[in-house]
C-alpha positions in Angstrom: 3.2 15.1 11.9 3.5 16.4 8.4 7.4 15.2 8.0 5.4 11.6 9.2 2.5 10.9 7.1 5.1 12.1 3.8 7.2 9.6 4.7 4.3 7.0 5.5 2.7 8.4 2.1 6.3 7.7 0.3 6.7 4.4 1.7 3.4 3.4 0.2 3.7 4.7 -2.6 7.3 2.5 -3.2 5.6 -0.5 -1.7 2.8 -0.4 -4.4 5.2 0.4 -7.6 7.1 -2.4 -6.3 4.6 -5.0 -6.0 2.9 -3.9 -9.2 6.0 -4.5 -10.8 7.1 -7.8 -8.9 4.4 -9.7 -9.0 2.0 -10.5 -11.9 -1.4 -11.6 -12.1 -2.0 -15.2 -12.3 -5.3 -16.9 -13.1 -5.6 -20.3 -11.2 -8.2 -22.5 -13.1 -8.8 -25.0 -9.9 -8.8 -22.5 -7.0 -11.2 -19.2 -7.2 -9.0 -17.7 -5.3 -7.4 -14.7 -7.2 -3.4 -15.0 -6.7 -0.3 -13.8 -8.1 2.6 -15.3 -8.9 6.4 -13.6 -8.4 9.0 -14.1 -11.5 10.3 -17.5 -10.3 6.0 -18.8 -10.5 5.6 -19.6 -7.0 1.5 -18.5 -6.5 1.2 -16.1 -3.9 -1.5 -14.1 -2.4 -2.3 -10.6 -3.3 -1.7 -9.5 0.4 1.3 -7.2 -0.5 -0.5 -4.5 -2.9 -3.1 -4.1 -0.5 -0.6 -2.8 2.4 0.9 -0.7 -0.4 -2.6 1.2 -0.9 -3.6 0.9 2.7 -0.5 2.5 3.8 -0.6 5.1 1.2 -4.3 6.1 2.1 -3.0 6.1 6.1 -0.2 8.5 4.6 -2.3 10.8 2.8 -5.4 11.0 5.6 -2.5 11.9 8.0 -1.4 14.8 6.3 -4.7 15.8 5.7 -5.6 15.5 9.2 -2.4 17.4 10.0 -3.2 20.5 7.8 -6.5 21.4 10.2 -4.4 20.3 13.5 -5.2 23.5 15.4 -4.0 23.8 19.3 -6.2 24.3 21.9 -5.8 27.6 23.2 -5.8 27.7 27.4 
């Protein structure tokens, strides 16, 4: 389970740089909405960072969870 939630906590971790770095805030004057818009500025939602960080606090509460796994003794 520890080999799992690293990987999970990795893979969040990649998702987040990369949509940081992709996609830039974009303030849309008509809408309230709050979107952001990828290099070519087509608006998009901001639906990607948020898996990066939920998938990142899944990784790390996993591995936590992991460190007090203690077997039940018959």
């Amino acid at each position: 389970m520890k080999v799992i939630s690293i990987i999970i906590t990795l893979v969040g971790l990649a998702v987040l740089i990369y949509c940081l770095t992709y996609f830039r805030p974009a303030l849309n004057v008509v809408d309230s909405d709050t979107l952001t818009s990828n290099p070519k500025g087509a608006m998009t939602s901001e639906w990607p960072v948020f898996i990066g960080i939920l998938t990142t606090f899944v990784g790390i509460t996993f591995f936590f969870v992991s460190l007090s796994d203690k077997t039940a003794k018959k």
